[in-house]
N, C-alpha and C positions, 0 to 999 in steps of 0.2 A: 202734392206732387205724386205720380204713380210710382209705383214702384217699377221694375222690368227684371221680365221673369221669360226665359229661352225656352223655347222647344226645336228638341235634336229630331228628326224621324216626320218634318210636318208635312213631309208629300204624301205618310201610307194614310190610311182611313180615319186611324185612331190621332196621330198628328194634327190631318186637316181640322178633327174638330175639336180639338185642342185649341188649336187658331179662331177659330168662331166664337166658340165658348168665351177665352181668353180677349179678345177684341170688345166685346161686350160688358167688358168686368169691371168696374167702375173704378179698382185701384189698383191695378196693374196696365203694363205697357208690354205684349207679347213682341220679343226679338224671335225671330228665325233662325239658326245656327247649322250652317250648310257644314252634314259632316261627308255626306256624298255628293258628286255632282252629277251620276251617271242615270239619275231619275229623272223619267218622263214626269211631265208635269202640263197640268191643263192647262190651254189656252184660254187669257183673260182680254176682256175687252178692252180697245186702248184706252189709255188713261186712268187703268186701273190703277190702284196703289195700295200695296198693300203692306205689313209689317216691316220694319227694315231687316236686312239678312247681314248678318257676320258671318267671319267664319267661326267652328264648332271649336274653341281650344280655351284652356284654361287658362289663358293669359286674358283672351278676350272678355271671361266673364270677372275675371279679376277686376279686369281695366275699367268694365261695363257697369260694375257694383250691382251684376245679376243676382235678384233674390236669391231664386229659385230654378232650376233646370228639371224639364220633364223630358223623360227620354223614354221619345216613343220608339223604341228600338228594338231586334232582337239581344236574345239575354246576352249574347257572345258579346256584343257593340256596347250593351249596357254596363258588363264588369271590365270591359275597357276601360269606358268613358265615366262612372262612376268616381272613382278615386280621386280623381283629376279635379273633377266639379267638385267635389268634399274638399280637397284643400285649399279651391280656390273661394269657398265662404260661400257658396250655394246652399241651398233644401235642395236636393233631387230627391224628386218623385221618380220613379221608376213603374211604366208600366209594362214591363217585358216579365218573366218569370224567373228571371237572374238573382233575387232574393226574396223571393216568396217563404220558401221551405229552410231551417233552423240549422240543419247541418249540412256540409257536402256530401256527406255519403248519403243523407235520401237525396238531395239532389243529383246523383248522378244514378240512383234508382232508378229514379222516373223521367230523366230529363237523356238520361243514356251517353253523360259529357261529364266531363272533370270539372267542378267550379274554379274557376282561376282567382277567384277572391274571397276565400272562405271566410277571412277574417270581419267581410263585413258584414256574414250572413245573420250575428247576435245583435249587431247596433240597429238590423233594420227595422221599422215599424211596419206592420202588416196594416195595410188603412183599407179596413174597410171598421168606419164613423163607428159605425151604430155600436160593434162590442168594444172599439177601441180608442174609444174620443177622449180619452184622458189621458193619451200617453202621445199623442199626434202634435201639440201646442209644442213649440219647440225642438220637436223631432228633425234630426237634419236627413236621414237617408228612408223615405219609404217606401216600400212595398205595395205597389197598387196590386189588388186581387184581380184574378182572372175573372173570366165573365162568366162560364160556367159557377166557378165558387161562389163569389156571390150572390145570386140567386139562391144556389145550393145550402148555401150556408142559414142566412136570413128565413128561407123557409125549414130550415131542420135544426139547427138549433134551439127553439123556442123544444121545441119536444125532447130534445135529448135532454136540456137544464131542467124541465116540470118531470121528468120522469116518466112519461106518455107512452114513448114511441116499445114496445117489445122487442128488446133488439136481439134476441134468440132470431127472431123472424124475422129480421135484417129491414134492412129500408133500402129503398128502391128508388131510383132518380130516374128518369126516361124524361133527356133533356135536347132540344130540337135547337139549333141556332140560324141565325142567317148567312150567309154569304159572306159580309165584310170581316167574319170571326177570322178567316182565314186569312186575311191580309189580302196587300194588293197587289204582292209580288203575282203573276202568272202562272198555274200548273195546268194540265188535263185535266185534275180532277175539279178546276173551280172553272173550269170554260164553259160558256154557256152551253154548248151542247150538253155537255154531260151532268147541269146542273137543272138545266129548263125541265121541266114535266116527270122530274125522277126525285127521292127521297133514300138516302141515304144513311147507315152510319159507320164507325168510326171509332178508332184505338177501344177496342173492347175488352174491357175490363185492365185496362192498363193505361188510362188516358192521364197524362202527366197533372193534370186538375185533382185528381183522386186525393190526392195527398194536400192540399189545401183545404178541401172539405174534414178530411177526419181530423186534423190538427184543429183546426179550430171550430166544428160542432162536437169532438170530444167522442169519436166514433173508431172503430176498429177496421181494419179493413176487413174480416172478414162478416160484419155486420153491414156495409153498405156494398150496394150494386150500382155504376152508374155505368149509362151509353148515353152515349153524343150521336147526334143525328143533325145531319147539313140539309137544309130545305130549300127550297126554290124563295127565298124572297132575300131582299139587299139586307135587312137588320133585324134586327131584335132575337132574345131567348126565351123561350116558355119550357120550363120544367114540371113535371107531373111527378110527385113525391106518394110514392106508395109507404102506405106504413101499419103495423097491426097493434091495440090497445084493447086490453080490458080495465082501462083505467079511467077511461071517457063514456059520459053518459048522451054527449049528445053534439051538434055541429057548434051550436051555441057556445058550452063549455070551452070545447078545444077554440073557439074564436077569442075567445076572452082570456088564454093563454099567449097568446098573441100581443091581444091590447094591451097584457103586460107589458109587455116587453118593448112594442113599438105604439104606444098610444102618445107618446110627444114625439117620436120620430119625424124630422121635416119630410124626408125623400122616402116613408113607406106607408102603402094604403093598405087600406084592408076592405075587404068585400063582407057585406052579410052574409050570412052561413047559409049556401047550398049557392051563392054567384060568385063566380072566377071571372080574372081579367083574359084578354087574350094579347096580340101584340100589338093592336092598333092603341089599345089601352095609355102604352108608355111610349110610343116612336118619338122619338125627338127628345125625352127628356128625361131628369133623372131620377128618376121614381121607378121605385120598385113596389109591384100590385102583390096582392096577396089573394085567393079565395081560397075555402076549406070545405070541405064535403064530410060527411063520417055517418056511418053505418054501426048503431049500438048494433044489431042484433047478431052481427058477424066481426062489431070491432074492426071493423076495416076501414080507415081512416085516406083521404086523398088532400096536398095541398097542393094549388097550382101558384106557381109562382114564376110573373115576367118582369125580362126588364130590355129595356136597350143595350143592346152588346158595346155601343160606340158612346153611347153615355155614361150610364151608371156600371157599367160594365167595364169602362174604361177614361175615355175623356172627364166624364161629369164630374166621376169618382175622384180620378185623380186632381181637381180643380177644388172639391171639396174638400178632399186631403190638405192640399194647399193652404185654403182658404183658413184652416183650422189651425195649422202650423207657425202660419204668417201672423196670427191674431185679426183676421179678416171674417163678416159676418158670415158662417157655414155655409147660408145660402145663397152668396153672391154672385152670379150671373147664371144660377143655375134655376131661378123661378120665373 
């Protein structure tokens, strides 16, 4: 018998493919959980059918014998709605940024808001797999990682843990995302005029992401530089990781720091030394690509690393989170 597992938030981007993802998953049964009703929503062909909808409350998932609730929400909605789901015997996944970071006063650093549930910000599990899959199996409250991190993370921690990167000479993120990063609420700045045939960026040097990166690649902030950059296409991230070594002889070696670290990884690839993915690479799925470039004779080392903002960035991620929690195979409707 499936299990049923809610998702709060499935009308924005990251919701909807929650729902897909989820649909296709061999031992769950995605419920809908209307916590708004005031969302447009596309029109489907008649005789569609698709997930059943309750409404969002903690009687319901009580009543439901809901695994797991993923709350694709903002963080304000998520340390609402959080608690509620925890008493009522859920896993919630969370993939808003409402318990990404360890305490409330960096959360209100970089988020610019009071945490209104401070007390859950120590039980949460930060899920992103690859560093943290030992502590996800039976985790009831997690943390799904922004999309900026990781990417962020996966390509720059290999180098901080080998001792590579010169961090006098800081590292450098110059990270470009898609459209759907931004959600599907409406502004001027995500309308297509002002998105079509223009490249922009974005919270410079103060982008609320910053502080997920250093906490867990073990960096300083005044050792890393990042800018966010919004580009004319519906998905995906590529980030270009600057960094300087006199501890690397060659693209090869720094590749093979890598293959440490992700050579049984299911969802990360890696390129031969001197080939980078771009975003056609990973569209649709959750895999995170890798390639490496480096220069002995200047020590100047480049990684490029993409992924799906709406997958591995978010939906994929947080399904695989799940999958890991629930004692479900890691890669279950994610290959």
């Amino acid at each position: 018998m499936k299990r049923r597992v809610g998702i709060v938030g499935f009308r924005g981007y990251s919701g909807a493919e929650l729902v897909g993802i989820l649909s296709r998953h061999a031992s769950v049964e995605p419920v809908l959980l209307e916590h708004r009703h005031d969302s447009e929503e596309r029109p489907l062909p008649r005789g569609s059918k698709g997930p059943p909808r309750l409404v969002c409350s903690a009687d319901v998932v009580r009543s439901e014998a809901l695994q797991a609730v993923f709350l694709a929400t903002p963080a304000d909605v998520s340390m609402e709605l959080a608690p509620a789901m925890l008493e009522a015997g859920a896993v919630v996944v969370d993939l808003s940024g409402a318990f990404r970071l360890k305490t409330a006063e960096n959360y209100k650093k970089w988020y610019k808001e009071e945490h209104s549930q401070p007390g859950l910000l120590a039980e949460a599990v930060y899920g992103l797999p690859e560093f943290y899959r030992d502590l996800l199996p039976g985790a009831k409250l997690i943390a799904n990682p922004g999309c900026y991190p990781t990417a962020a993370n996966l390509a720059i921690r290999p180098l901080v843990e080998a001792g590579l990167a010169d961090r006098d000479a800081g590292i450098v993120c110059d990270a470009k995302s898609g459209l759907s990063g931004a959600g599907r609420k409406p502004s001027l700045k995500t309308s297509f005029c002002e998105v079509a045939e223009n490249f922009s960026c974005y919270s410079i040097l103060d982008h609320r992401h910053v502080p997920e990166v250093l906490m867990n690649s073990g960096l300083e902030e005044r050792e890393f530089s990042f800018t966010a950059h919004l580009i004319p296409a519906a998905r995906g991230i590529l980030e270009t990781v600057y960094f300087r070594s006199d501890k690397v002889e060659s693209a090869e070696e720094l590749l093979g720091t890598y293959e440490k670290c992700y050579g049984s990884e299911p969802f990360v690839r890696l390129y031969d030394p001197g080939r980078v993915p771009d975003l056609h690479s990973v569209a649709h799925t959750n895999f995170c690509d890798i390639g490496v470039r480096y220069h002995a004779a200047t020590g100047r080392g480049v990684v490029v690393c993409v992924i799906d903002n709406l997958v591995k960035g978010a939906a994929g991620q947080a399904v695989q989170n799940m999958n890991l929690a629930l004692g479900f195979p890691e890669t279950e409707a994610l290959l």
